[in-house]
Backbone as ProteinMPNN parsed JSONL, in Angstrom:
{"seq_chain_A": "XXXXXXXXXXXXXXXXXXXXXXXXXXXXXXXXXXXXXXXXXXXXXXXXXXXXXXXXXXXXXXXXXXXXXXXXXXXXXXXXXXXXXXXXXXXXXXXXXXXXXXXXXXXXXXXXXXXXXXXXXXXXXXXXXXXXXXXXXXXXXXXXXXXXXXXXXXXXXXXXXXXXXXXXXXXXXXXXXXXXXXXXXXXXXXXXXXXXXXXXXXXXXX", "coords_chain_A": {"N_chain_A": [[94.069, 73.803, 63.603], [91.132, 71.756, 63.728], [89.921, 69.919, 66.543], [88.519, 67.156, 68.32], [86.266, 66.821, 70.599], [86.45, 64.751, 72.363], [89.892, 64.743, 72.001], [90.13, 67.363, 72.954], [89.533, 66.773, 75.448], [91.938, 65.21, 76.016], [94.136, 66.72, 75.653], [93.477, 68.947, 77.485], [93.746, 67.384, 79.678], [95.244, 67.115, 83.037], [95.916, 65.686, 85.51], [96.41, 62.554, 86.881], [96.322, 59.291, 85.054], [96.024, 58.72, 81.577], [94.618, 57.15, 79.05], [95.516, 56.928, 75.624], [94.216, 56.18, 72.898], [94.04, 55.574, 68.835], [93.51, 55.04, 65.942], [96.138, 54.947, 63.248], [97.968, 58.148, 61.857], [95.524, 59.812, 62.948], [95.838, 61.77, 64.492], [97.3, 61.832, 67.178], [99.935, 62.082, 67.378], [100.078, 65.362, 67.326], [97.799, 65.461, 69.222], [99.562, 64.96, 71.571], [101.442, 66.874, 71.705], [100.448, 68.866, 72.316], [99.246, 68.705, 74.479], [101.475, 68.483, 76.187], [102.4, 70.797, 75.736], [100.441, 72.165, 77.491], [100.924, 71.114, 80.325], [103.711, 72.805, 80.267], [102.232, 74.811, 80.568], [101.945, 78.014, 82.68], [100.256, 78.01, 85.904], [98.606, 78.087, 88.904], [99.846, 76.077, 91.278], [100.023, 73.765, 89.369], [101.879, 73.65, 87.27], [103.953, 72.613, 85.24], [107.663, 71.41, 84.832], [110.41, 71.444, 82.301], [112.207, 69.706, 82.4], [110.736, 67.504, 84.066], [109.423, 66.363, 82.481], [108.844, 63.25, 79.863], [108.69, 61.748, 76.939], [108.284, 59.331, 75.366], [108.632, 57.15, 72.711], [108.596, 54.961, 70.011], [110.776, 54.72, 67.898], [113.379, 56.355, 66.652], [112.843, 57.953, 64.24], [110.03, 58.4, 65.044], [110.343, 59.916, 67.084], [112.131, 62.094, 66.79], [110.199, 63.702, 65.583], [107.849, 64.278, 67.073], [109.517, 65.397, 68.58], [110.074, 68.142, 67.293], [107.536, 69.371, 67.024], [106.81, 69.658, 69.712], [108.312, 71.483, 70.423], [107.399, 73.602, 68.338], [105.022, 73.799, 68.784], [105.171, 75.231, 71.749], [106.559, 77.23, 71.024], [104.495, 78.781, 69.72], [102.674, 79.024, 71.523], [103.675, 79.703, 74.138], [105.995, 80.852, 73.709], [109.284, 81.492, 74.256], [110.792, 78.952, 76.311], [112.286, 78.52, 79.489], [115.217, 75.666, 79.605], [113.818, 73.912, 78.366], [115.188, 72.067, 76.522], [116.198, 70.049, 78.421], [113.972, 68.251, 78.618], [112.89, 64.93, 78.277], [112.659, 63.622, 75.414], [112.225, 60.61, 72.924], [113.501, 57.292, 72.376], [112.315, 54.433, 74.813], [114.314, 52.704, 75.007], [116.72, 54.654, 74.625], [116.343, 56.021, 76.565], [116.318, 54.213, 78.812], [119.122, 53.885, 78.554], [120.842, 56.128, 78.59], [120.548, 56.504, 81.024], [121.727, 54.336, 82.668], [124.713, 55.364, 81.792], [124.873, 57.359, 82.655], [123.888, 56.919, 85.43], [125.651, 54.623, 86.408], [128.575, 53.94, 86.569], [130.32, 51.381, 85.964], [128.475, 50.662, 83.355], [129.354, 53.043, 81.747], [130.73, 52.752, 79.707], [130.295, 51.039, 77.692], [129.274, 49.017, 75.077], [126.328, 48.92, 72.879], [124.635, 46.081, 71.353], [122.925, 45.93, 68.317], [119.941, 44.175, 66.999], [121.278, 42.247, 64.314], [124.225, 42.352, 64.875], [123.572, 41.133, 67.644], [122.829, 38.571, 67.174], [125.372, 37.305, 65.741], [127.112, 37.687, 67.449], [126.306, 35.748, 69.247], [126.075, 33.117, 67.957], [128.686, 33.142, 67.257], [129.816, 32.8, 70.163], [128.663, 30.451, 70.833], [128.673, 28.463, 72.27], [129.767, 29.511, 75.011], [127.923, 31.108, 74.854], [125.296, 29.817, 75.524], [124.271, 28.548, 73.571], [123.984, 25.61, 72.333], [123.712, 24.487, 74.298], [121.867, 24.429, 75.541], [117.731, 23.683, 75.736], [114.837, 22.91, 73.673], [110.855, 23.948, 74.569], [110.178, 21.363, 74.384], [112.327, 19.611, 74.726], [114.6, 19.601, 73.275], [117.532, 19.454, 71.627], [119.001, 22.827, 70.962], [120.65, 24.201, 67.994], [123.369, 25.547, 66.815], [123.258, 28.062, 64.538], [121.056, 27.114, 62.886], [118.973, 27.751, 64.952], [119.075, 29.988, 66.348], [118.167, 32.667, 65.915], [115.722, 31.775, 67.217], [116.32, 31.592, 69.875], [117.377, 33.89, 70.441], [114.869, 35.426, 70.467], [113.91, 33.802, 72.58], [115.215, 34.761, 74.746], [114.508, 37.209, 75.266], [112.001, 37.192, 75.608], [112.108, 36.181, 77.996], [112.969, 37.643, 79.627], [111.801, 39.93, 80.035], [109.326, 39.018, 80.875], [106.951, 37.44, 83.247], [108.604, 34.419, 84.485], [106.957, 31.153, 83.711], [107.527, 28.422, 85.276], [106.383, 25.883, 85.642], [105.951, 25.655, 82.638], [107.945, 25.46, 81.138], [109.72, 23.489, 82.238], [110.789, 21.664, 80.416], [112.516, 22.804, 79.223], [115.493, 24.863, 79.166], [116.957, 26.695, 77.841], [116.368, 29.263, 80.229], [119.038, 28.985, 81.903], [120.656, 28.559, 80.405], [120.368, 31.391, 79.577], [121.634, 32.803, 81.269], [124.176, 32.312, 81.296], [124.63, 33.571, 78.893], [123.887, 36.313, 79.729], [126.078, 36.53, 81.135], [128.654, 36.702, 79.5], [127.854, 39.048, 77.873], [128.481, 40.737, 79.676], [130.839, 40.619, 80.691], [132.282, 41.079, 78.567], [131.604, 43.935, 77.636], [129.162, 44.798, 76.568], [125.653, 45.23, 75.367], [122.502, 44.429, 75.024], [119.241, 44.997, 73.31], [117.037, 43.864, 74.868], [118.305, 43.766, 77.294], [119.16, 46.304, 77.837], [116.861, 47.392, 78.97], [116.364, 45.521, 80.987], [118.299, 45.564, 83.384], [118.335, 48.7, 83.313], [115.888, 48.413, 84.742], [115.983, 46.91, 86.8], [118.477, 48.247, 88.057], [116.481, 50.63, 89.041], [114.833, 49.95, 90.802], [116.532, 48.949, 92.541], [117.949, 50.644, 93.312]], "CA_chain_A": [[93.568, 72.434, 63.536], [89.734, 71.371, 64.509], [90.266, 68.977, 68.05], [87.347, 66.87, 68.815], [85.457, 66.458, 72.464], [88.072, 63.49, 73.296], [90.91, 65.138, 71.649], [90.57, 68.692, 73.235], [89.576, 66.722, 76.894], [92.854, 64.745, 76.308], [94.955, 67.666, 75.629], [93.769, 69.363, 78.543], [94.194, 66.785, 81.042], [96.566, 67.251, 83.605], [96.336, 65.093, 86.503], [96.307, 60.975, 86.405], [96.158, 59.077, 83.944], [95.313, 59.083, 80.76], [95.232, 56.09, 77.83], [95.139, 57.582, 74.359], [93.655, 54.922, 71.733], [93.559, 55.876, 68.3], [94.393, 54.857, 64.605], [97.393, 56.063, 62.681], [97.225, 58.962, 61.231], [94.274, 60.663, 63.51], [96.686, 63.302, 65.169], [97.951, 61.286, 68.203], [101.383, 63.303, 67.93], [99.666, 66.451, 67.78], [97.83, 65.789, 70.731], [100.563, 65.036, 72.811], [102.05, 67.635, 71.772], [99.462, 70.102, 72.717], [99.275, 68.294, 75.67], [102.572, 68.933, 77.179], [102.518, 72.288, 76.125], [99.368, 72.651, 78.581], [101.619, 70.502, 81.482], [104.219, 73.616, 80.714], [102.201, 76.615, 80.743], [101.83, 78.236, 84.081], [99.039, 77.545, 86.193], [98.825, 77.812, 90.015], [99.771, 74.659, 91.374], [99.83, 72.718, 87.934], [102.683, 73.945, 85.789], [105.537, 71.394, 85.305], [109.138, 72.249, 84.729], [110.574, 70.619, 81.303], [112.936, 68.319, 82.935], [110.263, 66.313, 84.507], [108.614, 65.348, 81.525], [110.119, 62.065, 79.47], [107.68, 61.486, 76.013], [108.93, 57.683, 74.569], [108.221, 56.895, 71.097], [108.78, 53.68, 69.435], [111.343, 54.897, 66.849], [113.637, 57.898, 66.546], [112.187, 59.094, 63.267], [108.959, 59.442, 65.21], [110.701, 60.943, 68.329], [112.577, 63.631, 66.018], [108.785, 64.819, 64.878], [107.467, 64.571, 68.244], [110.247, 66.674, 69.167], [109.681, 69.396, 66.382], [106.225, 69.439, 67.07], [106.554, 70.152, 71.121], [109.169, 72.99, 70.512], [106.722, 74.37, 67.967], [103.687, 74.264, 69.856], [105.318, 76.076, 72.679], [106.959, 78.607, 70.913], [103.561, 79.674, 69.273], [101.799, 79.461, 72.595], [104.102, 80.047, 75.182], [107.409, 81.665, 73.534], [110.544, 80.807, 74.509], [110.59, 78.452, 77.693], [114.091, 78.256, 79.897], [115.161, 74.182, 79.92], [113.158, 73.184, 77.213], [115.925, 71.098, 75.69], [115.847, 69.338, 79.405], [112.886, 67.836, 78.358], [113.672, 64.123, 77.252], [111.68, 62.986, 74.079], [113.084, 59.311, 72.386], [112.549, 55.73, 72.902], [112.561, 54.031, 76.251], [115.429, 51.971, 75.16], [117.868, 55.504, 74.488], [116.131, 56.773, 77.864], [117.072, 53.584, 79.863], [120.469, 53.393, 78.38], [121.223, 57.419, 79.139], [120.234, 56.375, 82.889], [122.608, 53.484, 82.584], [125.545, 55.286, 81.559], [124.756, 58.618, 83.897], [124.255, 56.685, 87.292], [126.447, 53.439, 86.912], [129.535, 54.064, 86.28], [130.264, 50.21, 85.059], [128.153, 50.86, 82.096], [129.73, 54.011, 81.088], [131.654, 52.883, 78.303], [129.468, 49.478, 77.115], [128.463, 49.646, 73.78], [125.097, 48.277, 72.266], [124.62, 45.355, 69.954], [121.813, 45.831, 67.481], [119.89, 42.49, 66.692], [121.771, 41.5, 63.408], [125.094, 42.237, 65.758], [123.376, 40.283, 68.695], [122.823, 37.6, 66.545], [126.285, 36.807, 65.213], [127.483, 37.443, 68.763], [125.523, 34.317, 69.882], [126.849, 32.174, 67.192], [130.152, 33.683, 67.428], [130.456, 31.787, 70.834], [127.407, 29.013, 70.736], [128.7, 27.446, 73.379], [129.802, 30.095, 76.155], [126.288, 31.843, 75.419], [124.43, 28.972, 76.516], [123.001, 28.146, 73.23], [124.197, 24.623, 72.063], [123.225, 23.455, 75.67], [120.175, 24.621, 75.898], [116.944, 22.825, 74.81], [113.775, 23.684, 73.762], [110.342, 23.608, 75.253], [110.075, 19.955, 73.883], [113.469, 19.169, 75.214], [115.307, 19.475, 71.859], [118.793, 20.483, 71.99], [119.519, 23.905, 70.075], [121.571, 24.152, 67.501], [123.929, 27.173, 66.067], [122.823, 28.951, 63.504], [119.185, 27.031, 62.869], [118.084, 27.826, 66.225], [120.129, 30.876, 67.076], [116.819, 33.413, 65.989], [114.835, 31.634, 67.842], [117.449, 31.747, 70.705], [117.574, 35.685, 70.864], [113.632, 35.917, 70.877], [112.884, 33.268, 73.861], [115.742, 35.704, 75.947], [114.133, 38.913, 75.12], [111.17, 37.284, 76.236], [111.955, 35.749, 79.374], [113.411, 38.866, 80.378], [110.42, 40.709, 79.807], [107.99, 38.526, 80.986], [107.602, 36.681, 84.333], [108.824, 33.235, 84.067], [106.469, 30.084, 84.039], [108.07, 27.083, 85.316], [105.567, 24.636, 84.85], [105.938, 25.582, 81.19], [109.487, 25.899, 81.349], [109.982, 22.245, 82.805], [111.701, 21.043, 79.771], [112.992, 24.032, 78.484], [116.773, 25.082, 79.614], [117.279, 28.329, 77.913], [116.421, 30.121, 81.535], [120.086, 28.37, 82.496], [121.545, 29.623, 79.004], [120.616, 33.094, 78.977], [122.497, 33.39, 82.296], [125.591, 32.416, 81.091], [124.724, 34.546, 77.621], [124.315, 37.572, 80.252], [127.733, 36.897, 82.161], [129.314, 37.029, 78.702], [127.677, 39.949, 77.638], [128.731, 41.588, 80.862], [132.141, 40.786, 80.4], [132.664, 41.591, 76.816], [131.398, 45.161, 77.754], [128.088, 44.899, 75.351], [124.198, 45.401, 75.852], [121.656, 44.213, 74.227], [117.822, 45.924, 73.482], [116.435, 43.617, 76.176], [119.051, 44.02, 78.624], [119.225, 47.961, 78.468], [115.982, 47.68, 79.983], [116.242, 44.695, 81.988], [119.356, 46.609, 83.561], [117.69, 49.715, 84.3], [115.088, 48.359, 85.648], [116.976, 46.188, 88.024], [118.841, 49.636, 88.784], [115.663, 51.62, 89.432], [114.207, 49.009, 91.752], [117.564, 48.377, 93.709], [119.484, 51.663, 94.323]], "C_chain_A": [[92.335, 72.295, 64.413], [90.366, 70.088, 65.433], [88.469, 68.614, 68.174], [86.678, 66.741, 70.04], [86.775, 66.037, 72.933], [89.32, 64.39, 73.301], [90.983, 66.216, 72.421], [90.336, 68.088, 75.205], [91.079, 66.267, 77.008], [94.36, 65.884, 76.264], [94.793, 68.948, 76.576], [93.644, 68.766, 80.129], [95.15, 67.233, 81.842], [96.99, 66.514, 85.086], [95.818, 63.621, 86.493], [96.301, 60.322, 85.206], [95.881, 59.156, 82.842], [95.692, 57.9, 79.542], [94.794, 56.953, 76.745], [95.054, 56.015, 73.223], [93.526, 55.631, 70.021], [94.103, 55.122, 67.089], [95.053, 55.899, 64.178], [96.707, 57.307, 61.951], [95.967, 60.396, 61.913], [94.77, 61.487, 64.556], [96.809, 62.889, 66.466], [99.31, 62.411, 68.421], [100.658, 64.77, 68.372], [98.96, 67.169, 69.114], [98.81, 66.009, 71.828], [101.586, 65.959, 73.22], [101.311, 69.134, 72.488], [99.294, 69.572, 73.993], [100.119, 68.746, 76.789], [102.333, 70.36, 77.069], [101.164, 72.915, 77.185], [100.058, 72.364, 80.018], [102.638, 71.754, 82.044], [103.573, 74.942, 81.167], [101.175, 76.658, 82.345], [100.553, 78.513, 84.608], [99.5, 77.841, 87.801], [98.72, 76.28, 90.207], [99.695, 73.617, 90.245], [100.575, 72.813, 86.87], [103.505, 73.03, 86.334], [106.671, 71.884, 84.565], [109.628, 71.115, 83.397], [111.376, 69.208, 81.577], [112.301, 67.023, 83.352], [109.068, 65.7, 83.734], [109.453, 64.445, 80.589], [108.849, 61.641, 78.611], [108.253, 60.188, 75.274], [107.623, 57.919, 73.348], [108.748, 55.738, 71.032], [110.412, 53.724, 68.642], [111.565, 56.319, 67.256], [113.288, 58.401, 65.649], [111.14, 59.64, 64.119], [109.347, 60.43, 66.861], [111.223, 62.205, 67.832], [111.449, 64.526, 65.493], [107.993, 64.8, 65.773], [107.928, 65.538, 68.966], [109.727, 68.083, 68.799], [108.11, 70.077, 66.726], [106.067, 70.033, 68.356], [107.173, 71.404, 71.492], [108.339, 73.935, 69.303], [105.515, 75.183, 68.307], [104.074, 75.127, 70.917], [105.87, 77.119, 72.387], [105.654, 79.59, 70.312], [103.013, 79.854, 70.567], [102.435, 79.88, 74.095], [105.442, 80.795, 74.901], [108.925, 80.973, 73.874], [110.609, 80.271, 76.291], [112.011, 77.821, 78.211], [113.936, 76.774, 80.229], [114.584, 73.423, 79.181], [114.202, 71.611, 76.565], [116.063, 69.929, 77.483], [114.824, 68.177, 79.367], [113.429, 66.085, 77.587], [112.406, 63.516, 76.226], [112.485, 61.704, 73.014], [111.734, 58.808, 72.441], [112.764, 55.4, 73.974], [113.751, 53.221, 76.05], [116.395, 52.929, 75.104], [117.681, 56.005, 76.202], [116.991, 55.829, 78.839], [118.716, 53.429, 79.769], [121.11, 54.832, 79.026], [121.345, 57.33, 80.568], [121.659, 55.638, 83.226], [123.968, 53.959, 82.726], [125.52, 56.809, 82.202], [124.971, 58.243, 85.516], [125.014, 55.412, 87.504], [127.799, 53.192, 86.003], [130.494, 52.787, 85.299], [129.772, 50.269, 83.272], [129.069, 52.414, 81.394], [130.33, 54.254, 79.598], [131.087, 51.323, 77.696], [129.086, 49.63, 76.045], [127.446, 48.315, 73.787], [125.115, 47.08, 70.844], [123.269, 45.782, 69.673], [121.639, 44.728, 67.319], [120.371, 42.107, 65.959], [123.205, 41.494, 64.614], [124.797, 41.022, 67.538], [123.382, 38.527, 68.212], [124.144, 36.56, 65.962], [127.289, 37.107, 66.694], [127.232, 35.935, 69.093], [125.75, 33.495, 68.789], [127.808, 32.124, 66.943], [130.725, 32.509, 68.77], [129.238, 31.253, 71.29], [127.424, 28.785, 71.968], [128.515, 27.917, 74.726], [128.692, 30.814, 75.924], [125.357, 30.965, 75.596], [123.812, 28.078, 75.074], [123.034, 26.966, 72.919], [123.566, 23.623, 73.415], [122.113, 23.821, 76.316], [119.335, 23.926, 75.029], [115.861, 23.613, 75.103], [112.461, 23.622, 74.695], [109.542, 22.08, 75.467], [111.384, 18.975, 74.369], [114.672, 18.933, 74.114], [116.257, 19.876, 72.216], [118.962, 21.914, 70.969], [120.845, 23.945, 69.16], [122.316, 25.759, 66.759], [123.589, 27.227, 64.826], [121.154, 28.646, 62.936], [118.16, 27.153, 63.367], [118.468, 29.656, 66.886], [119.023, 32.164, 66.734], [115.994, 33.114, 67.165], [115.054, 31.503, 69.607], [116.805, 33.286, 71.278], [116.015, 36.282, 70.76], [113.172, 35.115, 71.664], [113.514, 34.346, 74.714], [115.263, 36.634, 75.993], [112.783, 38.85, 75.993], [111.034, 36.736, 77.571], [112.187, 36.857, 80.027], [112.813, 39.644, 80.446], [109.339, 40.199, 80.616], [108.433, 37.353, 82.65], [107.472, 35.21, 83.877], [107.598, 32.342, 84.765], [106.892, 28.798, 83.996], [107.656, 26.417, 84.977], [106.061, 24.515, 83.746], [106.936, 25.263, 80.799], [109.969, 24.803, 81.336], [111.265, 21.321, 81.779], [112.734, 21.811, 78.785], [114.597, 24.154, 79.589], [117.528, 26.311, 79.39], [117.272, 29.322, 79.347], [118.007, 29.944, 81.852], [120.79, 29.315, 81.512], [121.329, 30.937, 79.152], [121.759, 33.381, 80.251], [123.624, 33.231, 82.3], [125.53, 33.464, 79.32], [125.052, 36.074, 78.672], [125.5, 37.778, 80.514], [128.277, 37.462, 80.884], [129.343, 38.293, 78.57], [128.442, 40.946, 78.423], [130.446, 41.509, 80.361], [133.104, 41.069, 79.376], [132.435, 43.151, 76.65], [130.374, 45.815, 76.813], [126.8, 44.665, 76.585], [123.458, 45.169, 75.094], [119.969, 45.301, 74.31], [117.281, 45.422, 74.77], [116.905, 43.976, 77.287], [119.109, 45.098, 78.838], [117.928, 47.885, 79.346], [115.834, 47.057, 80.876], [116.952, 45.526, 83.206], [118.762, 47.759, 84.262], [116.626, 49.463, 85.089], [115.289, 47.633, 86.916], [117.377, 47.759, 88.782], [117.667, 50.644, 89.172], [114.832, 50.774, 90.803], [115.327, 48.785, 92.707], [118.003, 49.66, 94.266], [117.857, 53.308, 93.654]], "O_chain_A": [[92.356, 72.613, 65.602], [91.248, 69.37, 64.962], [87.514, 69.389, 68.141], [87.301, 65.712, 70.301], [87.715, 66.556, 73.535], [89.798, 64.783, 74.365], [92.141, 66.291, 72.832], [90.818, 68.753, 76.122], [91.685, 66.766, 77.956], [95.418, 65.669, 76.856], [95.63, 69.851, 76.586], [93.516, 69.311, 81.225], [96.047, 67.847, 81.264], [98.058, 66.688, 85.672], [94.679, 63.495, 86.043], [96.266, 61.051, 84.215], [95.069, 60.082, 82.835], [96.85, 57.75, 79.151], [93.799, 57.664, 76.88], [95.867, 55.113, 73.022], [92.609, 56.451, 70.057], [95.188, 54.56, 67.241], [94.927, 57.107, 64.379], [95.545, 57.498, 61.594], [95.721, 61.507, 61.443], [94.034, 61.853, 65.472], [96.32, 63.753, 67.194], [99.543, 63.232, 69.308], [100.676, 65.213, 69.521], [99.087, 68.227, 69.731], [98.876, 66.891, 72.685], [102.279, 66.059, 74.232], [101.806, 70.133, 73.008], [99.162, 70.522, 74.764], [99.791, 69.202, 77.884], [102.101, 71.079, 78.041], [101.1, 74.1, 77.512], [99.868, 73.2, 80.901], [102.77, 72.042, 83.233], [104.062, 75.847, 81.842], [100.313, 75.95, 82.868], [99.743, 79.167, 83.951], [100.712, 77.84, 88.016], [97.964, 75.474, 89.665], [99.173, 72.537, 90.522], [100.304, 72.338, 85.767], [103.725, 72.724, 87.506], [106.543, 72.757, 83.707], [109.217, 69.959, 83.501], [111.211, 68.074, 81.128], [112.773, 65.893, 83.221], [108.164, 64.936, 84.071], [110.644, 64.72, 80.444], [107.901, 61.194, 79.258], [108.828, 60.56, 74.252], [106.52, 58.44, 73.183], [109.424, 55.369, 71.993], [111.171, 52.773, 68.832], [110.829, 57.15, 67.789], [113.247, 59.619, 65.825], [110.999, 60.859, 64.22], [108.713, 61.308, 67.445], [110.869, 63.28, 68.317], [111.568, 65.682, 65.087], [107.005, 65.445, 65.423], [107.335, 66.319, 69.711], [109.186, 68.916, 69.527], [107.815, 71.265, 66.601], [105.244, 70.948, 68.396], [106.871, 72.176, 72.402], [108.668, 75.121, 69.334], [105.132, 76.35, 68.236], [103.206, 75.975, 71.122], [105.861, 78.053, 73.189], [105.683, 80.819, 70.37], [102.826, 81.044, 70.821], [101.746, 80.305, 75.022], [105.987, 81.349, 75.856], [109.314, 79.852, 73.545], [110.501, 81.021, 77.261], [112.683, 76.958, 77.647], [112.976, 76.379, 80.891], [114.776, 72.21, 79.266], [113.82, 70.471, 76.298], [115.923, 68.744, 77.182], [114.951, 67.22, 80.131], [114.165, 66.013, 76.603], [111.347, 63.027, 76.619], [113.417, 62.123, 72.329], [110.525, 59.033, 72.488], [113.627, 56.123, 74.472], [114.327, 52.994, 77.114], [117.417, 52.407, 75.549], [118.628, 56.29, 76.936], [117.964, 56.206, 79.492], [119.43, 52.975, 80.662], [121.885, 54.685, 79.971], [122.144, 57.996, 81.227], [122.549, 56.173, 83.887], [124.664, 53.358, 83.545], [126.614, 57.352, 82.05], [125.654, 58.743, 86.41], [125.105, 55.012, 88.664], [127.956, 52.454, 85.03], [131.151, 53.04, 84.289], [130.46, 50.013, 82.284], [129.212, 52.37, 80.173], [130.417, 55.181, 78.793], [131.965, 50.593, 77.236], [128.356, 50.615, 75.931], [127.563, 47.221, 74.339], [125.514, 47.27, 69.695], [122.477, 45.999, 70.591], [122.588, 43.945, 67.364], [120.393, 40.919, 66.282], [123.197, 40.48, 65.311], [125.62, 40.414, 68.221], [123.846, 37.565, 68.825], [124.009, 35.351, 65.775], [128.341, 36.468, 66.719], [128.138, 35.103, 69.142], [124.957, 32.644, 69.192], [128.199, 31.123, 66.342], [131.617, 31.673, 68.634], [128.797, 31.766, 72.319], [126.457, 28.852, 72.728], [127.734, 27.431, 75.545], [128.296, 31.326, 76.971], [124.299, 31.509, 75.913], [123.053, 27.124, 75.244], [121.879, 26.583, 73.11], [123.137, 22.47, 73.437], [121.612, 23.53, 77.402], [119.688, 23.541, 73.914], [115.652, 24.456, 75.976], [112.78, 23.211, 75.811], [108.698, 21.736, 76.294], [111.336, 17.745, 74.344], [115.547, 18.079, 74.26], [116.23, 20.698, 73.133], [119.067, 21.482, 69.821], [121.96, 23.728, 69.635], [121.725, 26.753, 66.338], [123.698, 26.246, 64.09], [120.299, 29.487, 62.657], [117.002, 26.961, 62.995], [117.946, 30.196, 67.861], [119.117, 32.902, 67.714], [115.614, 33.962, 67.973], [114.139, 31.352, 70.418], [116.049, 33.59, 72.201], [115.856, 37.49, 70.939], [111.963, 35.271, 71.837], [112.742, 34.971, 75.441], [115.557, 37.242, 77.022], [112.368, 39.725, 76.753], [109.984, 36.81, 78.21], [111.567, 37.059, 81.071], [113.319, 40.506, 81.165], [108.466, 40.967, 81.02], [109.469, 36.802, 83.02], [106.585, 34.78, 83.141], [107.212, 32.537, 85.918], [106.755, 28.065, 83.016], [108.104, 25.903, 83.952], [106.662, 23.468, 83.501], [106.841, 24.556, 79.796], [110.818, 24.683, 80.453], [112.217, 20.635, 82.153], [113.477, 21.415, 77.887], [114.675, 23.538, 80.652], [118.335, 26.882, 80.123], [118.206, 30.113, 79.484], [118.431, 31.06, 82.152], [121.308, 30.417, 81.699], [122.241, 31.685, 78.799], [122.677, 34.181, 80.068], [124.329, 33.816, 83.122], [126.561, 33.926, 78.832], [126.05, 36.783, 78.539], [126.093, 38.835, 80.297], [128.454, 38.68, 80.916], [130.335, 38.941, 78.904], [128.992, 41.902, 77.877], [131.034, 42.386, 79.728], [134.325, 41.232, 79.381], [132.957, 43.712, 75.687], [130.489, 46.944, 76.336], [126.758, 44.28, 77.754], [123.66, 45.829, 74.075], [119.705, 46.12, 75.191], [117.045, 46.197, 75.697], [116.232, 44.436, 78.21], [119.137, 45.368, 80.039], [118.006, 48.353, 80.482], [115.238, 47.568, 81.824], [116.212, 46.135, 83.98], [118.668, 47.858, 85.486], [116.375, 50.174, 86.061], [114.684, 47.892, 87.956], [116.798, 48.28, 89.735], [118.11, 51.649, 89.729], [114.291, 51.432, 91.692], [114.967, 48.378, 93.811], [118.366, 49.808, 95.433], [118.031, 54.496, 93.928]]}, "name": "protein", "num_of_chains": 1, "seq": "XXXXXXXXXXXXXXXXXXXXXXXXXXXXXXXXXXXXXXXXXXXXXXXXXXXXXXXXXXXXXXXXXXXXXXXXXXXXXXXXXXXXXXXXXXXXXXXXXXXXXXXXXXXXXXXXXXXXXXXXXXXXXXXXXXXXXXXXXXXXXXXXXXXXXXXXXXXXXXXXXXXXXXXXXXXXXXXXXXXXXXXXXXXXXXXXXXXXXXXXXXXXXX"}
């Protein structure tokens, strides 16, 4: 494969940063894949060990061909490398949840709702997840099932995003999600937002 200027500086970077910009299609995987395999191969002072690399993808289809692609590249250019499978390649939501259920023993056995499952959770019990008594940012009250979408994308985003009171002022969901979390917690479920909220709480505290 021809590599252009950018492409062949970005695939032999190896120390700070680096943003990659490109449209679909224009061999983004391939770089990154040629990339790492430059991170593994041995260098004074500059080789990295497979364990301490962690490649997120969006989607496991494209993490399963990110994968294929990084164990190909290194077996043509470097052969067989001990720990390889060490190496974690996903999404950041399988990564933070693996963390989750490796260093906190609580989570160990929690299972995951998916959003259609998160969804009929939170209308399942309206009331004890906050959403009937919560209002909007107009001061509306929420109602089950006509509001209950629009429910499970303000929490994803408060929890994501730092809160603005001002804005907030007539809004009440902040109150609701915190009795949606307790539930969650005590029902022994996780949602997409919360795996990461979660770990990131746990990477910042302990």
């Amino acid at each position: 494969m021809q590599f252009t200027k950018q492409q062949c500086a970005a695939i032999d970077h190896k120390r700070g940063n680096l943003q990659l910009i490109a449209c679909a299609g224009s061999g983004k995987t391939e770089v990154i894949a040629r990339r790492i395999v430059t991170l593994l191969r041995p260098c004074q002072n500059s080789s990295v060990l497979p364990r301490n690399i962690i490649a997120f993808t969006f989607t496991e289809k494209a993490a399963a061909e990110l994968k294929e692609r990084i164990h190909d590249r290194c077996r043509e250019e470097l052969g067989e490398i001990t720990g390889l499978a060490e190496m974690y390649v996903g999404t950041i939501h399988g990564w933070c949840l693996d963390l989750l259920k490796a260093e906190v023993p609580k989570y160990s056995k929690f299972e995951v709702l998916n959003e259609v499952q998160q969804t009929l959770f939170i209308d399942r019990h309206s009331s004890k997840c906050g959403l009937t008594s919560s209002t909007d940012l107009n001061g509306q009250q929420l109602r089950r099932w006509q509001d209950t979408r629009l429910y499970v994308s303000a929490i994803s985003i408060l929890r994501e995003a730092a809160m603005n009171k001002r804005a907030l002022k007539d809004c009440t969901v902040p109150v609701g999600m915190e009795a949606y979390r307790a539930l969650l917690d005590e029902s022994g479920y996780l949602d997409y937002s919360g795996i990461l909220a979660e770990a990131d709480c746990v990477l910042r505290k302990d």
